[in-house]
Every structure is written in structure tokens, then in C-alpha cells.
C-alpha positions in Angstrom: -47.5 -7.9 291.3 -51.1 -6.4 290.9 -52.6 -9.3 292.9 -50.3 -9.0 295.7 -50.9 -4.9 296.1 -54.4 -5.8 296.2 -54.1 -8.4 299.1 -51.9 -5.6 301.2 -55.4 -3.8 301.2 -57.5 -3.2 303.9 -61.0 -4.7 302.7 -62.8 -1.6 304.1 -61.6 0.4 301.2 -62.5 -2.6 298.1 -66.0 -0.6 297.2 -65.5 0.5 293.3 -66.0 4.2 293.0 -69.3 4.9 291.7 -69.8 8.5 290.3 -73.2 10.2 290.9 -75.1 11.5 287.9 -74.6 15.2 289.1 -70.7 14.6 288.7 -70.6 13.4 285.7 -72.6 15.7 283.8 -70.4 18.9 285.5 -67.3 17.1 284.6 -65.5 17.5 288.8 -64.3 13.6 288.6 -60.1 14.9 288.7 -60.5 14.0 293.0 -61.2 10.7 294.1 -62.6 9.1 291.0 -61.1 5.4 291.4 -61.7 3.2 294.5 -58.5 3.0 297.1 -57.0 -0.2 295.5 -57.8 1.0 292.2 -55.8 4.0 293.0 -53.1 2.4 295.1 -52.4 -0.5 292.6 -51.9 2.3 289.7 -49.8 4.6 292.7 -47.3 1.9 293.1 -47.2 0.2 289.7 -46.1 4.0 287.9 -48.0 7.1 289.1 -45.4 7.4 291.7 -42.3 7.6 289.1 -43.7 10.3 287.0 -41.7 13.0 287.2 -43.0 15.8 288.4 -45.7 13.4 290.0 -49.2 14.8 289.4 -50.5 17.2 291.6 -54.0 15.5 292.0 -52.6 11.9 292.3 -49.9 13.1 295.3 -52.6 14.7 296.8 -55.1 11.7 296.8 -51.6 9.5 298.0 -51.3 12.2 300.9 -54.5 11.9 302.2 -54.9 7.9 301.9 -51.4 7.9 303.6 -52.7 10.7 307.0 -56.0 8.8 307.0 -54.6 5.4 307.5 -52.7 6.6 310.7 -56.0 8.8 311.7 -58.2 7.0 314.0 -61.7 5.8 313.2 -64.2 7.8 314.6 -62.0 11.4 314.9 -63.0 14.7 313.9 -62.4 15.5 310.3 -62.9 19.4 309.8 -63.7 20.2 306.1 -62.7 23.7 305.0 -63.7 24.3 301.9 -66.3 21.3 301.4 -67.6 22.6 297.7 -69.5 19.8 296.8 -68.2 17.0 299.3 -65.7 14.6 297.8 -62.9 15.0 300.4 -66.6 14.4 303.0 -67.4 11.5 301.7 -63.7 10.3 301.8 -63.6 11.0 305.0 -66.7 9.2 305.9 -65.5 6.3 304.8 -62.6 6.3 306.8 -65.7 6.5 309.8 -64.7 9.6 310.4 -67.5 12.4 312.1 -67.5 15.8 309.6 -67.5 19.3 309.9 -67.9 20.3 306.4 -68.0 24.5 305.5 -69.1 25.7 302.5 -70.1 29.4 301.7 -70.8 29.1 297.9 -74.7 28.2 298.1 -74.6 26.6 294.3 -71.7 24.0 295.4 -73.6 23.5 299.1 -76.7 22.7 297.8 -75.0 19.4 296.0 -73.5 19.1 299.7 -76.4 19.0 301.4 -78.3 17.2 298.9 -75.3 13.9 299.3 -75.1 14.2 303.2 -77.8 16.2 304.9 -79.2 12.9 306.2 -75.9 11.9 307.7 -75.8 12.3 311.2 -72.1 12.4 310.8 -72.3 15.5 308.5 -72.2 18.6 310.0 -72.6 21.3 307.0 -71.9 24.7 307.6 -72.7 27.8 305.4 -70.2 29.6 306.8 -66.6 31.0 305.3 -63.5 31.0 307.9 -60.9 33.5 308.6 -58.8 34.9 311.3 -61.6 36.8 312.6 -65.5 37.0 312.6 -66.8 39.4 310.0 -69.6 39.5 307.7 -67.0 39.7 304.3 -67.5 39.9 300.2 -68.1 36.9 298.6 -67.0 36.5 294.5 -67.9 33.7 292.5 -67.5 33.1 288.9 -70.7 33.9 286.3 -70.4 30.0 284.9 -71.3 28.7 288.1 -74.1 27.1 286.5 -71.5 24.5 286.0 -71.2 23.5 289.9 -67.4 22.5 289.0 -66.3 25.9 288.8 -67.9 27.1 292.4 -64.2 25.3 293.4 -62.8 29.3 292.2 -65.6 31.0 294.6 -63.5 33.0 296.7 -63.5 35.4 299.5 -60.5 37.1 297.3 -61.3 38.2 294.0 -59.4 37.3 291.1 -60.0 38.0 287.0 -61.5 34.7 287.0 -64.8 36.7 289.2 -65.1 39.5 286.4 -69.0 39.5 286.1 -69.7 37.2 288.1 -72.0 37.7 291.5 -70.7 38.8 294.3 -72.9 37.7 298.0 -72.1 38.9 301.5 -71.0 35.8 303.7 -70.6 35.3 307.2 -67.0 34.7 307.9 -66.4 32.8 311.7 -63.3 32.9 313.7 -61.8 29.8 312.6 -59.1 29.2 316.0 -62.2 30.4 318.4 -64.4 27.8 316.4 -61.5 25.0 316.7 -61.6 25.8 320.4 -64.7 26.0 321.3 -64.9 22.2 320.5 -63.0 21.1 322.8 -62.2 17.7 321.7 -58.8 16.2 319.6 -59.3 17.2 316.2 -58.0 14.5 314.0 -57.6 16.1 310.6 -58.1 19.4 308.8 -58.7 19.9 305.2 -58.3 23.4 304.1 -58.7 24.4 300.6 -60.1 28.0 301.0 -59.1 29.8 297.8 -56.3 32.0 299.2 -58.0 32.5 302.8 -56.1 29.5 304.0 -53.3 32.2 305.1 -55.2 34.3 307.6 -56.3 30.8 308.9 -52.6 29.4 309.5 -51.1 32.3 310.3 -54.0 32.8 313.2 -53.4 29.0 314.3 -49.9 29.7 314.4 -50.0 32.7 316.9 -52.4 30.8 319.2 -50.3 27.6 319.2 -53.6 25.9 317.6 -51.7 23.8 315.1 -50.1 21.6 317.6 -54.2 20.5 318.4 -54.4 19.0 315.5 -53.4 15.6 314.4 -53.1 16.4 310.5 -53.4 19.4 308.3 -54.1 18.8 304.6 -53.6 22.5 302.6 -54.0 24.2 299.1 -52.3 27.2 299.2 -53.2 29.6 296.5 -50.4 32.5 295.8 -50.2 31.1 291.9 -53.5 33.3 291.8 -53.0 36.0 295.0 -49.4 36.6 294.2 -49.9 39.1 296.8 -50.1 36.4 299.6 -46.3 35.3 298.4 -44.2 36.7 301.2 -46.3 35.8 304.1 -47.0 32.1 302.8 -43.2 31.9 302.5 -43.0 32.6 306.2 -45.4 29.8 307.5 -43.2 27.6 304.9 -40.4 28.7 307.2 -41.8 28.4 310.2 -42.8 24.6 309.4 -39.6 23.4 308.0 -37.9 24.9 311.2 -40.2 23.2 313.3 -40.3 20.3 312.0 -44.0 20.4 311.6 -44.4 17.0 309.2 -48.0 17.2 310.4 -49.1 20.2 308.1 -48.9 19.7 304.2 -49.1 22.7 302.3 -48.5 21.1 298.9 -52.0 19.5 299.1 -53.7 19.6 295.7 
């Protein structure tokens, strides 16, 4: 059975997953840490019967699954890059990158991996509904470049002594527009932001531009954010939107 998954898979993917130094001493290898048919073959064979399934394992299945139907060469917009995993995923899918990252600690290992890509485009940016210069909070154990995933433009008791920078925030649907070209997927895992940003693509009709949306919604830590998430839920299962994931990690 093993042998016969394997032969289903497209050869592009059969490169084993090797795990650079820097990842393995911060200990961030939950997300994409096995090659595709390694993955896949342990998907099919029982990942996919556990019950609930694993949260990090549906979410690598969801994105194999949009990037297979995703066409080579697209857009692939990268909100919330950190240190570049879901990049480098992407890249190998030969897709072009826009990857933001505000948190300087977790965008120096970004730039370090990919600022000699000429498919990489990093920005030190945040994104939001609007263009602001906004408070930035990261954890003080951010020497560890694994927890720079909690830097947030919300703060949370997680930030309690940590530093706090100011950030350049863009307008994330004039930014999208400005483009002008199909964007083929979006990957949005923004630490509670990610409503401002949906609910401002949903007012300007920008989520039907885009061919796949990949999101980590946060209101298990901004409880706060609750009843307006529960709206876009609304609005997508009325819709129909099967384009837009917000169980995503």
C-alpha cells in the first residue's frame, strides 16, 4: 500500500526534508518537517483517522491539497512569514512570494534563507485594514526565534515584559490592489490581526480576487475578537466561500 501511495506522487515533491541548523537548535520543526510523500504516505495510512485530526497535520493536508490545484508560477502572499517555512513551501510549488514579517528577530532568519531569491519578496511591514504606524509586542524569550510566532500587533499575557517596537502597518486591500495581477493564494497567520484584514476584504469584495485563502484565526487568545470572527464564519458558510479556510493551523 505504501509503495503504491508513493507512485501516485508527483516526483517534484520526492526531495527528503532537510532541517537547517538554525531550526533545529530553536526547536520550530511542528510545520513542514517531512517531505510531501513522507507526509502524504503517513496522511493516508492513519493521520487522517485520528479523531480529532491534529491541528498541524490538517493544516499541512490543506495546504498540499490548495497548492496542488494552484498554478505554477502564481502569486503566493505570505502574511505572517516569521521565519519562512510556509515561503519555502511555496517556492517549491514555483510559486513567486510576497512574504511580511514585522518581528525583526524572526525576519532576519527570513532574509538570511531567501534574500537571494529573486522570487522572494520580504517585507518588514505588519497589515491591517488601514495604514498606521501601530504598537508592536513581542515576548522577552524571543532569543529563542520559535516564540517570535506570538509577536503580535495585540497584546496578550504572553508579552508581559517583553519589548514593545513601533511598526509600520500597510493597508492590506489597497496593497492587494495595487498589484494588479490574479493573486493565487494567501496565507494569513497574523496573531489576531487577521480580522481587520477579512473583514476589510470582505467590504471591498477583495476575497473573490483571490484564488485561495489559508487562515489562523486567533480568538482562543483575543476572546474579544469572538463575535466579529463569528460573523465572517457566517458570512462564508452562507456564501459558500469553500475558497477561504479559517481553521488553518
Amino acid at each position: 500500500m505504501t509503495i503504491n501511495i508513493l507512485n501516485a506522487l508527483d516526483c517534484k515533491h520526492m526531495a527528503t526534508a532537510i532541517s537547517p541548523p538554525w531550526a533545529i537548535s530553536w526547536g520550530i520543526l511542528s510545520v513542514f518537517s517531512e517531505s510531501y510523500p513522507e507526509f502524504m504516505v503517513r496522511w493516508h495510512l492513519y493521520r487522517r483517522w485520528k479523531r480529532p485530526p491534529n491541528p498541524t497535520r490538517k493544516a499541512e493536508f490543506t495546504f498540499y491539497k490548495l497548492m496542488n490545484s494552484s498554478p505554477r508560477g502564481g502569486l503566493f502572499i505570505d502574511l505572517g512569514a516569521n521565519v519562512g517555512d510556509v515561503t519555502n513551501r511555496a517556492l517549491g510549488y514555483g510559486m513567486r512570494v510576497i512574504a511580511f514579517e514585522p518581528d525583526p528577530v524572526a525576519r532576519r532568519v527570513l532574509v538570511d534563507r531567501f534574500g537571494a531569491n529573486d522570487r522572494v519578496t520580504v517585507i518588514p511591514k505588519a497589515v491591517g485594514a488601514s495604514a498606521r504606524t501601530a504598537v508592536f509586542y513581542q515576548r522577552p524569550d524571543i532569543a529563542n526565534v520559535g516564540k517570535t510566532q506570538s509577536s503580535s500587533l495585540l497584546e496578550t499575557h504572553e508579552h508581559a515584559d517583553g519589548s514593545q517596537l513601533e511598526v509600520e502597518v500597510i493597508n492590506l486591500v489597497e496593497f492587494l490592489q495595487d498589484l494588479r495581477e490574479p493573486i493565487s493564494v494567501i496565507k494569513m497567520d497574523i496573531e489576531g490581526a487577521e480580522v481587520e484584514c477579512l473583514e476589510a476584504m470582505f467590504a471591498s469584495g477583495m476575497y473573490r480576487n483571490v484564488g485561495g485563502m489559508l487562515v489562523e484565526t486567533h480568538d482562543r487568545l483575543f476572546p474579544q475578537l469572538s463575535e466579529r470572527l463569528a460573523r465572517i464564519r457566517e458570512r462564508i458558510t452562507a456564501e459558500r466561500l469553500s475558497h477561504i479556510s479559517l481553521d488553518w493551523g
